[in-house]
NUKOLZA-638881 format. One record per residue (C-alpha): residue number from 1; x, y, z. Coordinates in steps of 0.5 Angstrom, whole numbers. Layout:
<atoms>
ATOM pos    xx    yy    zz
ATOM NUM     X     Y     Z
...
</atoms>
This chain:
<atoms>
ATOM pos    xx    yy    zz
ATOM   1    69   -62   -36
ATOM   2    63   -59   -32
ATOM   3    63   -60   -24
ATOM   4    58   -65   -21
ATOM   5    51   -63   -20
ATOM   6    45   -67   -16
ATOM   7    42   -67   -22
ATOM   8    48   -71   -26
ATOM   9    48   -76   -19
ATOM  10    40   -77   -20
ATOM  11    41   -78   -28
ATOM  12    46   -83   -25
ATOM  13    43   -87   -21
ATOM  14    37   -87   -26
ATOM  15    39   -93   -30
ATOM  16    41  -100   -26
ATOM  17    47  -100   -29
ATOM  18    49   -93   -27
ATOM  19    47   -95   -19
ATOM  20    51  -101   -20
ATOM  21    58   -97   -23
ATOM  22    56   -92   -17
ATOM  23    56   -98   -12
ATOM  24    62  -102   -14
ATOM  25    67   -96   -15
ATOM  26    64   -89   -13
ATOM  27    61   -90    -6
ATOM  28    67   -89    -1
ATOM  29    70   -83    -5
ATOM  30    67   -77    -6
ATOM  31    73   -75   -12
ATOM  32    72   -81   -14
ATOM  33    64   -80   -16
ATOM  34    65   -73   -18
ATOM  35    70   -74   -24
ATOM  36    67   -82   -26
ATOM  37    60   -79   -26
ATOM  38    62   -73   -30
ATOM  39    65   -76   -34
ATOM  40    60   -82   -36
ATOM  41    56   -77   -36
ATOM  42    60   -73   -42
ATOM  43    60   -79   -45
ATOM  44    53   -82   -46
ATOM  45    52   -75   -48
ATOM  46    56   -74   -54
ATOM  47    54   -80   -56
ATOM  48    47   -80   -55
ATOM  49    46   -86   -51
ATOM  50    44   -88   -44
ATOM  51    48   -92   -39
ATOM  52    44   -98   -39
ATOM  53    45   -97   -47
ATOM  54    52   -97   -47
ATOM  55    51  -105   -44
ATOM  56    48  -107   -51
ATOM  57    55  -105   -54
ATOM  58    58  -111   -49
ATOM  59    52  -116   -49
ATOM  60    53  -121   -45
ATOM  61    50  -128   -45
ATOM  62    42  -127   -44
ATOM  63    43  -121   -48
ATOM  64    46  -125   -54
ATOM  65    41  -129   -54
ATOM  66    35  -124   -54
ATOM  67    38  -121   -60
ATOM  68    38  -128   -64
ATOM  69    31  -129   -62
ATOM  70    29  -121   -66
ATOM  71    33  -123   -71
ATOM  72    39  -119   -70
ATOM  73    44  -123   -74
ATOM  74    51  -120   -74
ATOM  75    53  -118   -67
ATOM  76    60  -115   -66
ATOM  77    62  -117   -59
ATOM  78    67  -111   -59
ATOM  79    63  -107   -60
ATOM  80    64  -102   -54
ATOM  81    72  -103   -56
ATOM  82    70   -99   -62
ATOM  83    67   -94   -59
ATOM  84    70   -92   -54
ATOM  85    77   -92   -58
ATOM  86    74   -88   -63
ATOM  87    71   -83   -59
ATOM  88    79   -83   -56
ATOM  89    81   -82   -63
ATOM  90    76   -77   -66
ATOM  91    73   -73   -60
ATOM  92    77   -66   -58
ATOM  93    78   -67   -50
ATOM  94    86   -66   -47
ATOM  95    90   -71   -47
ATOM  96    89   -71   -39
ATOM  97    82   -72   -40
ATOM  98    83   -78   -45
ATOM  99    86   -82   -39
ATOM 100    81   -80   -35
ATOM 101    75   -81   -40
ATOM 102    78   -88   -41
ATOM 103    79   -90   -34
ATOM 104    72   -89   -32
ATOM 105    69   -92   -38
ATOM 106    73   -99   -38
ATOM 107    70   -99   -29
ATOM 108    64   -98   -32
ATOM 109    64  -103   -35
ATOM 110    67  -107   -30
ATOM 111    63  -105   -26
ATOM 112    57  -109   -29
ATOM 113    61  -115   -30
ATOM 114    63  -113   -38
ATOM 115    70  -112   -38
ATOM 116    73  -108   -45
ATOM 117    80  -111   -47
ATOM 118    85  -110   -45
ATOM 119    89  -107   -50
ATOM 120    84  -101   -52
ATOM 121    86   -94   -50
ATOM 122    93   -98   -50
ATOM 123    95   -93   -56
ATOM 124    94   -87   -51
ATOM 125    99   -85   -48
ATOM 126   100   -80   -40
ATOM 127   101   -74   -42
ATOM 128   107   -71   -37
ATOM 129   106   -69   -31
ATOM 130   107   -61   -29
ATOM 131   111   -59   -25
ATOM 132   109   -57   -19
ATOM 133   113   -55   -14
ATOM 134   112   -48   -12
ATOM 135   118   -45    -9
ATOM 136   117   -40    -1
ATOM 137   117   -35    -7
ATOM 138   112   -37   -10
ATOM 139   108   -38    -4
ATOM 140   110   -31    -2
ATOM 141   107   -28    -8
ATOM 142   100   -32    -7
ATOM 143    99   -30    -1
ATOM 144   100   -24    -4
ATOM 145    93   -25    -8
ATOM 146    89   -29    -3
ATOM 147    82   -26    -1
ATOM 148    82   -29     6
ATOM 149    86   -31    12
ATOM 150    83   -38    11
ATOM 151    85   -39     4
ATOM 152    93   -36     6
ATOM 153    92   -41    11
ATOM 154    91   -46     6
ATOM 155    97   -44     2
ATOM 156   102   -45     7
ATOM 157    97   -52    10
ATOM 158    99   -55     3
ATOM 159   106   -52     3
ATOM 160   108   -55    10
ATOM 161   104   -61    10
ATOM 162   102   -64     3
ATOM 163    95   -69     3
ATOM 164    90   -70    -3
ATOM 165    84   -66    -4
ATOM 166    80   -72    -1
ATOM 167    83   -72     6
ATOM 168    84   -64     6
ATOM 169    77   -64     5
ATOM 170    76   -69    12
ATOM 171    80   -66    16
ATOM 172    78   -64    23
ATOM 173    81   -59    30
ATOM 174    82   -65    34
ATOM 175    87   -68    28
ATOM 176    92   -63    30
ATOM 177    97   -64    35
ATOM 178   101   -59    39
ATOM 179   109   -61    39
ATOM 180   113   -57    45
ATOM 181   116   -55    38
ATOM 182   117   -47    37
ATOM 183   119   -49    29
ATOM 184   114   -55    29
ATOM 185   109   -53    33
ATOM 186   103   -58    31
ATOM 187   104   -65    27
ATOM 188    98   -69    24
ATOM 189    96   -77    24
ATOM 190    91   -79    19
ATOM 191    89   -87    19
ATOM 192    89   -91    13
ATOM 193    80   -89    12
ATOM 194    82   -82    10
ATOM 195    87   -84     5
ATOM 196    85   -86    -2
ATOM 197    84   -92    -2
ATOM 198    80   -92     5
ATOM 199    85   -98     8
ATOM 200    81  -104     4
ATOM 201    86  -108     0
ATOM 202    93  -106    -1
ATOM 203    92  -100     2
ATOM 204    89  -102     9
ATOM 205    96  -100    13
ATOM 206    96   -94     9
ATOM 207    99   -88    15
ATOM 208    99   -80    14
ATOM 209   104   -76    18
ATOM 210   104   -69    17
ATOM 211   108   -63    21
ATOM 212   106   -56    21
ATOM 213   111   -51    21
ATOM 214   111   -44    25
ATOM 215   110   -39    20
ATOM 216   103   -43    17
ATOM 217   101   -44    25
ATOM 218   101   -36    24
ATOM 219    96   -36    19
ATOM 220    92   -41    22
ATOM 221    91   -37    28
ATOM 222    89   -31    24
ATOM 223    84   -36    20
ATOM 224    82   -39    26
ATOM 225    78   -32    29
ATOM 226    71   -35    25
ATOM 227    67   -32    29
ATOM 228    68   -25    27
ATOM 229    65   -28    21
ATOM 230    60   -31    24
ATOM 231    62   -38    24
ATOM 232    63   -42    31
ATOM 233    66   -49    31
ATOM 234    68   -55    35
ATOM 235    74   -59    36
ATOM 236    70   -64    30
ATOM 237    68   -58    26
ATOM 238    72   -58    19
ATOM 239    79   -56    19
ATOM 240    77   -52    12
ATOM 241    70   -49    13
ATOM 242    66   -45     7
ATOM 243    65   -37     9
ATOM 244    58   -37     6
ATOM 245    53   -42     2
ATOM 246    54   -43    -5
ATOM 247    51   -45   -11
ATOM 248    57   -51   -11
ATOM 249    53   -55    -6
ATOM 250    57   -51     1
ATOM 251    53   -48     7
ATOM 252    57   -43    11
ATOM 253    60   -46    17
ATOM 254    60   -53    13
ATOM 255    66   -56    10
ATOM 256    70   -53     5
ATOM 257    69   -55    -2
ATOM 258    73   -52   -10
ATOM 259    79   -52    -7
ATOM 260    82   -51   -13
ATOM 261    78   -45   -13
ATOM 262    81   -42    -8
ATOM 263    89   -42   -12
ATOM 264    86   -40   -19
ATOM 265    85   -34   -19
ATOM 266    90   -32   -14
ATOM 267    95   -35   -19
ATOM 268    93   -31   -24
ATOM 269    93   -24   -20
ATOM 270   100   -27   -18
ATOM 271   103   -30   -24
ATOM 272   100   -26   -30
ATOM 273   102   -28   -37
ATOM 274   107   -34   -34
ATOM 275   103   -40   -35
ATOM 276   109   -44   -32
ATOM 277   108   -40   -26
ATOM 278   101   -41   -26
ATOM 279   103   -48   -26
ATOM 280   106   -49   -20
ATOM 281   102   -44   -17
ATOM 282    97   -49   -17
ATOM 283    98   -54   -11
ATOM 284    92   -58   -13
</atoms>
């Protein structure tokens, strides 16, 4: 699936029903956004359909009744089910994309106070998850292909201190703290509103601690002479700052964004044809 644009955001919003999905489910996460209005958007697409017309196929009350008036007299009230588990059915998407797909679809729904059934898309089933546990080997080989001192320090950041990409991308100087420690020489507390969930409901006393160790704080000091790229930065600055501005929305100084980027093409100048390799040599 495609990466999120402004347009894809604007199209979004367009629809009352597409605000509504992007106030109640999107707002407090920017993953959360990228990959539900993506996907809706793929949705309406090959369906040839807006959101507010996929409402219709879930009428509610009011909606009902209108039709009646117009003289629609057969109206199937699982409508939307039916199209939905057909399109799971019929449409060729990986098996990953599938959950995701059919996740974003019942929330949108949801979202406008039409929940689907329960059991549609019971019949799809998770795919096993990858294995993705690189060993120091793997790492050494990676950094290996790194293009920059902020991308190696990003490998070993993630092998020290694993987080979601979600919290990586908000992470700042000042949430690194110095230890009287040669081996851990920093650790790292983030509170619950940077963690998924951003400390509502059941993940309120949500807590991260983090430790990094004495080889990643190597690379860090070698990535931390942003000025020789022209990059100045404060104790509030982004951990993960962007080297220059790109099409995918980062201006040079700003926060880091892709950061699966940063893995892909190392992994495959690393690991070649070994796609399991390759599969462990993607942190994100």
């Amino acid at each position: 699936m495609s990466r999120l644009t402004d347009s894809d955001k604007a199209w979004l919003l367009s629809f009352e029903s597409g605000r509504n999905f992007y106030n109640e489910k999107m707002k407090n996460s920017g993953i959360t956004e990228k990959v539900y209005t993506r996907c809706l958007k793929k949705f309406c697409d090959d369906l040839g359909k807006t959101p507010d017309e996929l409402l219709l196929l879930k009428p509610n009350v009011v909606e009902v009744a209108i039709m009646i008036q117009k003289g629609k007299t057969t109206i199937n009230p699982n409508e939307a089910d039916s199209v939905l588990t057909n399109y799971l059915a019929n449409y060729e998407i990986t098996q990953s994309n599938k959950i995701v797909m059919l996740t974003t679809v019942k929330s949108f729904y949801s979202a406008n106070l039409r929940d689907l059934a329960k059991v549609t898309g019971k019949s799809i089933d998770a795919p096993e998850r990858k294995q993705r546990s690189p060993s120091v080997d793997h790492c050494v080989k990676l950094e290996s292909r790194m293009p920059n001192a902020r991308n190696a320090f990003l490998l070993w950041f993630l092998e020290s201190c694993p987080v979601r990409v979600g919290t990586l991308e908000e992470l700042t100087w000042k949430d690194l703290k110095p230890l009287n420690d040669a081996q851990v020489p920093y650790w790292i507390y983030v509170k619950a509103d940077r963690l998924k969930g951003h400390g509502k409901g059941r993940y309120k006393k949500a807590r991260h601690i983090g430790f990094l160790h004495s080889y990643t704080v190597e690379k860090m000091k070698e990535y931390r002479e942003l000025k020789q790229m022209g990059i100045s930065y404060n104790e509030d600055s982004p951990i993960f700052m962007s080297y220059r501005s790109n099409p995918n929305g980062a201006c040079k100084g700003s926060k880091m964004v892709n950061f699966n980027d940063a893995f892909t093409d190392a992994s495959i100048l690393a690991f070649g044809d070994d796609i399991q390799a390759r599969g462990v040599g993607s942190f994100l």
